[in-house]
PLY file of the C-alpha trace (Angstrom):
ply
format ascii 1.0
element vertex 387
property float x
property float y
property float z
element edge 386
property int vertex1
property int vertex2
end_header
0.00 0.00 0.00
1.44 3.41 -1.07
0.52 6.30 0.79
-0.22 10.06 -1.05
0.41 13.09 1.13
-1.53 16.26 0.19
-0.46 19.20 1.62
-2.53 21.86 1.94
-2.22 24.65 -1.21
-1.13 27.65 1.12
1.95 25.02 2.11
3.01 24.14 -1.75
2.26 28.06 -2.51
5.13 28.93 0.21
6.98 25.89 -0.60
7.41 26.96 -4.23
7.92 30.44 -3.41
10.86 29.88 -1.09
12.03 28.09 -4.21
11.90 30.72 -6.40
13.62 33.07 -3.82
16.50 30.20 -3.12
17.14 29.74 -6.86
19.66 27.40 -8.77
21.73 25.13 -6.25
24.75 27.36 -4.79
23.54 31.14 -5.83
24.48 33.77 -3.11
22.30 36.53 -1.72
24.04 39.93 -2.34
26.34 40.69 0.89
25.46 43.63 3.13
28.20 45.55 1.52
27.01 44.98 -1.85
23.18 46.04 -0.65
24.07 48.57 1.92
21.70 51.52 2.08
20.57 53.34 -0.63
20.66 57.05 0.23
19.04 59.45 -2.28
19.88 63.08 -2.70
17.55 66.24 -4.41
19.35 68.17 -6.85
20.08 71.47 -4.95
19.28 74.06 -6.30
15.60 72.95 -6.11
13.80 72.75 -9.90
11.46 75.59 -10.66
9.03 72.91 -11.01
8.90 71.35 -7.94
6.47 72.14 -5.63
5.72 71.49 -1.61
2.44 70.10 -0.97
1.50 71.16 3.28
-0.76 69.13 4.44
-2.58 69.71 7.93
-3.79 66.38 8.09
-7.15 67.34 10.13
-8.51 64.24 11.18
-4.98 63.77 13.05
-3.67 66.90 13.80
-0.82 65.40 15.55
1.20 64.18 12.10
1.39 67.75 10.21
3.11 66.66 6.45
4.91 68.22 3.58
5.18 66.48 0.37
7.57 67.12 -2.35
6.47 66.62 -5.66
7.95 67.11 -9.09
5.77 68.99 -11.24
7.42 67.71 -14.55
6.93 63.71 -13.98
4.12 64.23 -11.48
6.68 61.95 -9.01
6.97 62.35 -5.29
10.21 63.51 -3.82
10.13 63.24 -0.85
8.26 63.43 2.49
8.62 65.48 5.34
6.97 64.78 9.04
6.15 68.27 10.58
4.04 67.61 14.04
0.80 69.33 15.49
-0.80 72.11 13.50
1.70 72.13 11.21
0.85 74.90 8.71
3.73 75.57 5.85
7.22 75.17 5.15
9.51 78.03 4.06
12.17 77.69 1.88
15.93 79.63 1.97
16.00 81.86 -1.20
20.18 79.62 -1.84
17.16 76.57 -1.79
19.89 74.50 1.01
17.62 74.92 3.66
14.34 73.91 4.30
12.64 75.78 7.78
9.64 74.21 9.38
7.78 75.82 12.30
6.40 72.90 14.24
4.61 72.16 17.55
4.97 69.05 19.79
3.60 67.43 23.05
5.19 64.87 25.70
2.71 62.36 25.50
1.31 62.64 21.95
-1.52 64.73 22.15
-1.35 66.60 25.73
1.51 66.50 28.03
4.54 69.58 28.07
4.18 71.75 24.93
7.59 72.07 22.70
7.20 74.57 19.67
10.74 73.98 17.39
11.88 75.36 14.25
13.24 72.72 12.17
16.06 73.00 9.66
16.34 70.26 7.30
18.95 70.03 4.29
17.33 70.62 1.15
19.49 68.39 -0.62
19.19 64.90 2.19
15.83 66.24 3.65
17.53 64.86 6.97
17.43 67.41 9.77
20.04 69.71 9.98
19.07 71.79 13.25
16.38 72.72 15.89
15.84 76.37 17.06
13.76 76.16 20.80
11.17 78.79 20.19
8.23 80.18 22.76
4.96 77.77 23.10
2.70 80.17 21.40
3.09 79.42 17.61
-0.43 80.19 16.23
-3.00 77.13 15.70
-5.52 77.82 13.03
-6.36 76.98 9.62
-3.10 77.12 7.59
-1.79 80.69 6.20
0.88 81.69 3.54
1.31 84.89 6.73
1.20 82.06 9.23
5.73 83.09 9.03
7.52 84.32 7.11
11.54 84.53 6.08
12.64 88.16 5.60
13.59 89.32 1.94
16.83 88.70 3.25
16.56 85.82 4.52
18.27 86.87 7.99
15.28 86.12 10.34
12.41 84.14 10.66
8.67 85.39 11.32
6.36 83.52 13.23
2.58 84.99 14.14
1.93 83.81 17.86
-1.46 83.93 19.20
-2.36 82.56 22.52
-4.82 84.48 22.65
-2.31 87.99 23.12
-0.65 88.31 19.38
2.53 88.78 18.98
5.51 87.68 16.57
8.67 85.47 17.13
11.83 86.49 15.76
14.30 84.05 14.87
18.05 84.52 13.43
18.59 82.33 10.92
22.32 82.72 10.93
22.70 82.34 14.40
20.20 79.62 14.64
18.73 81.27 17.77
15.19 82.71 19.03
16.13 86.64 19.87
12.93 88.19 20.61
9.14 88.31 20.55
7.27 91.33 19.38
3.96 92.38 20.66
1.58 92.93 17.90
-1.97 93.62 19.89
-5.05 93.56 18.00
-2.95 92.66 14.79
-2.51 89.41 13.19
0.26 87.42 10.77
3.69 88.60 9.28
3.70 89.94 5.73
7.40 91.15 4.47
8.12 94.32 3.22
11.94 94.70 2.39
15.16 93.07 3.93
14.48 93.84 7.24
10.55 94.64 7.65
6.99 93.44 7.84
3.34 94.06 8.58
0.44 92.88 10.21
-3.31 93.87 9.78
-5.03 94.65 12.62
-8.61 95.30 13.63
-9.94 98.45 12.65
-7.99 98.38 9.47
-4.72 99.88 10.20
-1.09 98.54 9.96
1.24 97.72 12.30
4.38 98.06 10.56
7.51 96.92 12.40
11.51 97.68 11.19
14.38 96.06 12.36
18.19 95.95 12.88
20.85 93.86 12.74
19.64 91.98 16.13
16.52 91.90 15.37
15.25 94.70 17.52
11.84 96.03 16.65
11.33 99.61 15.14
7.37 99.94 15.25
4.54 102.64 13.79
1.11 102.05 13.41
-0.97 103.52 9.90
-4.20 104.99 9.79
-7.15 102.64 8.77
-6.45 101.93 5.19
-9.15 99.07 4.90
-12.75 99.25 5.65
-13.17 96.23 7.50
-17.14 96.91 7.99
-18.24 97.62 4.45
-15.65 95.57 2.78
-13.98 93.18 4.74
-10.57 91.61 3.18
-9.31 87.85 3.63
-5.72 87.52 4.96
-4.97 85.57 1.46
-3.08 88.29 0.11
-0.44 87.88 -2.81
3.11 90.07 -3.52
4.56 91.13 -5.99
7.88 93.48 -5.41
6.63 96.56 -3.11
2.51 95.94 -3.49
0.62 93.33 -1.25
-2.72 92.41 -2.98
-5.59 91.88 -0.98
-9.11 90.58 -1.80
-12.42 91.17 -0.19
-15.05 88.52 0.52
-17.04 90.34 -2.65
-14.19 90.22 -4.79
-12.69 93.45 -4.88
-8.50 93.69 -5.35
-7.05 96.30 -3.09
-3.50 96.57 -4.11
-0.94 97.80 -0.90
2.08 99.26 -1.52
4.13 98.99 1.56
7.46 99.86 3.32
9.15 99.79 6.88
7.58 102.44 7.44
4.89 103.83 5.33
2.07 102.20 3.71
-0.50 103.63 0.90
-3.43 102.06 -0.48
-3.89 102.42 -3.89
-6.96 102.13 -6.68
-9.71 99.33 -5.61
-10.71 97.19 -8.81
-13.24 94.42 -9.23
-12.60 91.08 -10.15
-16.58 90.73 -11.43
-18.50 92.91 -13.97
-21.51 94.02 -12.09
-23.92 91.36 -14.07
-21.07 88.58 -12.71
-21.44 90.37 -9.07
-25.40 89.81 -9.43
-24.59 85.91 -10.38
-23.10 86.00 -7.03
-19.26 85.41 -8.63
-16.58 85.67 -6.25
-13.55 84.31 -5.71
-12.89 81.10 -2.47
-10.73 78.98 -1.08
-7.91 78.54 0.88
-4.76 79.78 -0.97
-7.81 81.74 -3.39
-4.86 83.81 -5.30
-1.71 83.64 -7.04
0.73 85.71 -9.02
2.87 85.22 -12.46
5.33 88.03 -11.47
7.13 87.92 -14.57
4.08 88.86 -16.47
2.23 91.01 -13.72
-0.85 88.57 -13.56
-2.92 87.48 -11.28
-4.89 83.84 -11.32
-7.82 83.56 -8.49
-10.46 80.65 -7.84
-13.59 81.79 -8.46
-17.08 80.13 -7.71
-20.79 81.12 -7.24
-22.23 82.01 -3.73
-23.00 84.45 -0.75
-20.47 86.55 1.19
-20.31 83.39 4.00
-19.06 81.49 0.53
-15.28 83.17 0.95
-13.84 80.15 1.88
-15.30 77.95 -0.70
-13.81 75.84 -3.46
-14.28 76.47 -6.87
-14.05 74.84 -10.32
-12.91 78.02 -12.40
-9.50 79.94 -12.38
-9.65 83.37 -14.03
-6.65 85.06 -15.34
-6.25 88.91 -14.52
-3.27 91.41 -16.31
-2.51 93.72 -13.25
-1.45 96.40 -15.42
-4.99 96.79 -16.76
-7.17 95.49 -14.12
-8.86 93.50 -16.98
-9.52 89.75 -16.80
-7.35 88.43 -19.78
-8.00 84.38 -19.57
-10.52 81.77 -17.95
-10.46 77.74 -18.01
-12.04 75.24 -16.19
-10.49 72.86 -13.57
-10.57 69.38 -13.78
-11.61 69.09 -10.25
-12.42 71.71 -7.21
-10.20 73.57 -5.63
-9.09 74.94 -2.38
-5.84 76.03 -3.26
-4.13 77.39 -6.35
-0.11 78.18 -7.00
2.40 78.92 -10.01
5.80 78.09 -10.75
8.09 81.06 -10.65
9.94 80.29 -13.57
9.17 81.81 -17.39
7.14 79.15 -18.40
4.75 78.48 -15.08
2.92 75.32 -14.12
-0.11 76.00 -12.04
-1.13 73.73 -9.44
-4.27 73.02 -7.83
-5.45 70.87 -4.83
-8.81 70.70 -2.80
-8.47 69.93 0.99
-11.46 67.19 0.72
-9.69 65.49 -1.87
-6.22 64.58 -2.57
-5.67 64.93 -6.29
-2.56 67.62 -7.54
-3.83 68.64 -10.61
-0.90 70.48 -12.44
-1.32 72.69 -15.60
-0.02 74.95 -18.14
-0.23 78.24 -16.61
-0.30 80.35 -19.74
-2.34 77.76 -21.85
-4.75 76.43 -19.04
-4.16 73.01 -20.31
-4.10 70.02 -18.06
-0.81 68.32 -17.61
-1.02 65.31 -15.33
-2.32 64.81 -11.96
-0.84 63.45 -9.10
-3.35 61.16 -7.00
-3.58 60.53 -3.00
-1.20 63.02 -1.97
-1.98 63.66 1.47
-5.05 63.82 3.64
-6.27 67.68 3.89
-3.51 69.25 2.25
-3.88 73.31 2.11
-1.21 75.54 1.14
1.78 74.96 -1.17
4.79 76.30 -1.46
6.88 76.83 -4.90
11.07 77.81 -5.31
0 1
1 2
2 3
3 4
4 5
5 6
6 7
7 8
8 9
9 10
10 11
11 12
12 13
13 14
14 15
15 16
16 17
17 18
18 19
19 20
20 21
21 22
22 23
23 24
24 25
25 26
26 27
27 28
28 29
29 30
30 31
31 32
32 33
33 34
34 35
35 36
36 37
37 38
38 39
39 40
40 41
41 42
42 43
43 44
44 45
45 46
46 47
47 48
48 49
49 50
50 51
51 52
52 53
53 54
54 55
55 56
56 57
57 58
58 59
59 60
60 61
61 62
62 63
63 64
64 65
65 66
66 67
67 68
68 69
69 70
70 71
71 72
72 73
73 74
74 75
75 76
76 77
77 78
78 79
79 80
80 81
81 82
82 83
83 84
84 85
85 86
86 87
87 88
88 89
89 90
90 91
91 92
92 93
93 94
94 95
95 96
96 97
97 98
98 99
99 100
100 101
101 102
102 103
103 104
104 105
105 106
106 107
107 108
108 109
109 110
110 111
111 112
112 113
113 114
114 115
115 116
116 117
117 118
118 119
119 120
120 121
121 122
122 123
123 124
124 125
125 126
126 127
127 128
128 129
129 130
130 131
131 132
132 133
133 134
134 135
135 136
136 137
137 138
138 139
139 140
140 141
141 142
142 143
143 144
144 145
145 146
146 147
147 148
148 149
149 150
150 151
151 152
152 153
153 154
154 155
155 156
156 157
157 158
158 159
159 160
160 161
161 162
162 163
163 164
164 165
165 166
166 167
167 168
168 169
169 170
170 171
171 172
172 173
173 174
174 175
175 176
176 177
177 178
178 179
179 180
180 181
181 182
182 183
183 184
184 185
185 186
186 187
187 188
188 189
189 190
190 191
191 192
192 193
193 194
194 195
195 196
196 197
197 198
198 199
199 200
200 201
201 202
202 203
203 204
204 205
205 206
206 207
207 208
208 209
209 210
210 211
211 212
212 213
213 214
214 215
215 216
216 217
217 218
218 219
219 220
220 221
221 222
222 223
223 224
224 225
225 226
226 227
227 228
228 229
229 230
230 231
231 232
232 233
233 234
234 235
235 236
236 237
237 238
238 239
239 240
240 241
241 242
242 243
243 244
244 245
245 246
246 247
247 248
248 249
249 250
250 251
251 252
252 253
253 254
254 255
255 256
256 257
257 258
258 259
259 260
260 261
261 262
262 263
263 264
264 265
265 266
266 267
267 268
268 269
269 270
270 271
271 272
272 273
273 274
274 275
275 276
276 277
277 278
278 279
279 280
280 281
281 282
282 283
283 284
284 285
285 286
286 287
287 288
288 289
289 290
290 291
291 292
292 293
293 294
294 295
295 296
296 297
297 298
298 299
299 300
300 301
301 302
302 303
303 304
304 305
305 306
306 307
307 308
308 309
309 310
310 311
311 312
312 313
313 314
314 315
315 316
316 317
317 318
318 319
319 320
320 321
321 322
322 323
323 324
324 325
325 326
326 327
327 328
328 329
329 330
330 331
331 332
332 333
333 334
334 335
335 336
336 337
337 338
338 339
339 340
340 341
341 342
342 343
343 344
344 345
345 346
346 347
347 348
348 349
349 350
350 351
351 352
352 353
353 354
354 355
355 356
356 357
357 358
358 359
359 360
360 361
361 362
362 363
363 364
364 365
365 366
366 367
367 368
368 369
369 370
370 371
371 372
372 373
373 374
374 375
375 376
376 377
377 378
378 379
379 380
380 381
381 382
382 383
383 384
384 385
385 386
């Protein structure tokens, strides 16, 4: 009598794979010399095209991200893990450094609070320093003003708000927290020159702040140059050289020019033709606006809805010559979008993302034409940053 063993099919299935993986009789497995790590490095400086993808990861606020993807293939780069509330990074205008504001707590989620600025090489993406700043970084839906780096580059901005207002000043060369500036009744940090910034406060005004070479605070407040009652602005405003543009929740450009310490308000323009205004048109989102320098234009999302609708997505970028105050192109979007930003090179990509959905959608900025998209990047990803 002959016996037949069966073995069961999940045995045979390993059996024949550890088969496959052994291979013919006396083939080696590489050595651990031969296989050692593989350590990748980003071409420094960083591609025009690239572009960081912040995501505040809402559902777990804990595990702030920054993706880094590559406009061109539509490929991810690389991956960044930027704690609690994270909101942007910023990156060194020599593109070798990349700064990260970031908040952290003993046990997770409660325990001691630790807010850090984190240097990482641009090139590595491995961390190349830690600056101890005070526990009062701001928490609240991500914003390009959220900090800032000076035009040159020498310190660091950070809004605090807890709940007095106030702004941390960091030396980047010396790698050290030097002072904190109270800002009351004024919020965020937009730059104004090598040494200077803003903030927008309450009923209007501006405080505008000047510093030195230690990063001692020169300060002067402006009359009202908004009216925040009849026209109230978002803090989504866009630069280009000496003019800040602001929007208002109706759609109306106010366009800033500002110093360290003088500001003037120039001509208000529409975005809508009265009959667009009627078919409640306005612009929404996130990171709403965006600016092609080079050719002094300016892209915003646009959708249909009430003034509580300033925060909306929308399907529709329009294209705007700043020069003429005249809308000069509109396409469509492939999907919504929360947030909207351009290469800074000649010929610009524009990218768009919605925080309820986690398609990059990237595009010919001049043409409107879709390029590629990028899918699953992220979780609730708001504002990105370009070179």
């Amino acid at each position: 009598m002959r016996l037949r063993l069966k073995l069961p099919i999940v045995l045979v299935n390993a059996l024949t794979i550890c088969a496959l993986l052994v291979g013919p009789a006396g083939a080696e497995l590489p050595s651990d010399s031969e296989r050692g790590p593989q350590v990748a490095t980003l071409t420094v400086p960083a591609s025009k095209h690239w572009v960081w993808v912040n995501d505040f990861v809402f559902p777990h606020m804990a595990d702030g991200m920054a993706y880094l993807i590559d406009g061109d293939s539509g490929r991810y780069l690389g991956t960044l893990s930027t704690g609690y509330s994270f909101a942007h990074v910023l990156l060194s205008r020599d593109s070798r450094l990349i700064y990260s504001p970031e908040t952290y707590f003993a046990r997770g989620t409660r325990g001691k609070r630790t807010d850090v600025v984190t240097l990482y090489d641009a090139g590595t993406l491995k961390v190349a320093g830690e600056i101890a700043i005070p526990p009062k970084r701001s928490s609240n839906l991500p914003m390009i003003a959220n900090a800032v780096l000076t035009d040159d580059d020498r310190f660091l901005l950070i809004y605090n708000f807890n709940p007095a207002q106030s702004v941390t000043v960091v030396d980047t060369t010396l790698r050290k927290f030097v002072r904190e500036i109270e800002t009351p009744g004024c919020a965020l940090v937009y730059p104004t020159g090598p040494r200077s910034f803003f903030s927008v406060c309450g009923d209007g005004s501006l405080s505008l702040v000047d510093l030195d070479d230690s990063g001692a605070a020169h300060q002067k407040r402006s009359q009202p140059l908004f009216n925040m009652a009849a026209d109230p602005v978002t803090e989504k405003a866009v630069r280009i050289g000496r003019v800040w543009y602001f929007v208002s929740f109706a759609g109306r450009i106010y366009p800033l020019t500002v110093g360290p310490q003088q500001a003037a308000m120039g001509q208000s323009w529409w975005l809508t033709s009265d009959a667009e205004r009627k078919a409640d048109w306005r612009p929404g989102g996130i990171q709403q606006l965006a600016v092609n320098s080079q050719k002094s234009q300016l892209y915003a999302i646009m959708h249909r809805g009430g003034v509580e609708t300033h925060k909306d997505p929308g399907k529709d970028v329009w294209v705007f010559d700043l020069s003429t105050r005249q809308r000069v192109q509109q396409f469509a979007l492939k999907n919504l979008a929360s947030s909207i930003q351009l290469s800074s090179d000649s010929q610009p990509l524009l990218y768009s993302i919605f925080i309820d959905g986690t398609d990059l959608d990237i595009y010919d900025a001049a043409s409107g034409k879709l390029l590629r998209s990028v899918e699953h990047v992220g979780t609730t990803p708001t504002i990105m940053v370009t070179p």
